[in-house]
C-alpha positions in Angstrom: 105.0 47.8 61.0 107.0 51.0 61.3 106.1 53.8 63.3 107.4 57.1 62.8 106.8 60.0 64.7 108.2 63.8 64.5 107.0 66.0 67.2 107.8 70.2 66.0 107.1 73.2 67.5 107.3 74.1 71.0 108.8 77.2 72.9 112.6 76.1 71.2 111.2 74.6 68.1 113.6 71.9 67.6 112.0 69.1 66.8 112.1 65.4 68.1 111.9 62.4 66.2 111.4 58.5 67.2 110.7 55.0 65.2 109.5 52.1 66.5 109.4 49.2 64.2 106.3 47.0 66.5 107.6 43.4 65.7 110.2 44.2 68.3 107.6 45.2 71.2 106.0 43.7 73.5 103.2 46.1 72.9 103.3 45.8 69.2 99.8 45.2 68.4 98.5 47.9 70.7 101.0 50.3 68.7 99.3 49.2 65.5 96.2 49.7 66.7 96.7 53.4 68.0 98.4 54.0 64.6 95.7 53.2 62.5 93.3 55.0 64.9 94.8 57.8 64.5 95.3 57.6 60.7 91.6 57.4 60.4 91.1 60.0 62.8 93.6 62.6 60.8 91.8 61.5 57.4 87.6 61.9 58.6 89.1 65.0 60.4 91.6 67.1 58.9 93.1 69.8 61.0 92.0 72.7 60.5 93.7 75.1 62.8 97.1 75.6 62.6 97.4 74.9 66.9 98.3 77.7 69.2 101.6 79.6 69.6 104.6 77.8 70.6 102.4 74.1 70.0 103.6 71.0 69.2 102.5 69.6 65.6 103.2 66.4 65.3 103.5 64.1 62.0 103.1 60.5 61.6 104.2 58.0 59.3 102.9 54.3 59.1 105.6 52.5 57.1 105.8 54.1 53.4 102.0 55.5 53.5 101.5 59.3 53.7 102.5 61.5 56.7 99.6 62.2 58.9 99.3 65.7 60.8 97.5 66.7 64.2 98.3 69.1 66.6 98.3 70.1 70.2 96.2 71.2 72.0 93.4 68.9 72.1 95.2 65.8 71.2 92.6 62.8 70.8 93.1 59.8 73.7 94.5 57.8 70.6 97.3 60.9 69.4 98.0 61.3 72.9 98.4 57.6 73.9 101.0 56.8 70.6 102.9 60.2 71.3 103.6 59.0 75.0 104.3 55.4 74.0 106.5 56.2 70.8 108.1 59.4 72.1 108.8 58.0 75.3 107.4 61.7 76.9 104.2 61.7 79.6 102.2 64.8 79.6 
């Protein structure tokens, strides 16, 4: 599976982008997981505020499926969990 993952936004507003294709990592099938997690998250809840000023947004991509869209602040554990592993960023 490939993972794709554009974080926007912020106080500069230049955005950061990472793949991680999950047949290559050792923590593949957790990545998979979190991915569809939050897929089904984004889809029974849409967001519906546009964030706060100078937020991230971020937008993910499961292989060729339809971008998903969630924002910061109040990430879900699952959001939060794939943006720290795929990004490569703590918070």
């Amino acid at each position: 599976m490939r993972i794709r993952l554009i974080r926007s936004g912020g106080l500069l507003g230049m955005p950061r982008r990472a793949e991680a294709d999950t047949s290559d990592r050792s923590d593949g099938a957790e990545l998979e997981r979190l991915a569809h997690e939050v897929l089904a998250e984004t889809e029974a809840r849409p967001s519906s505020a546009p964030g706060v000023p100078d937020g991230y947004q971020y937008t993910l991509t499961v292989d060729d499926g339809p971008p998903a869209e969630f924002t910061d602040p109040g990430l879900t554990d699952a959001q939060l969990s794939l943006v720290e592993r795929v990004l490569g960023e703590g918070f």
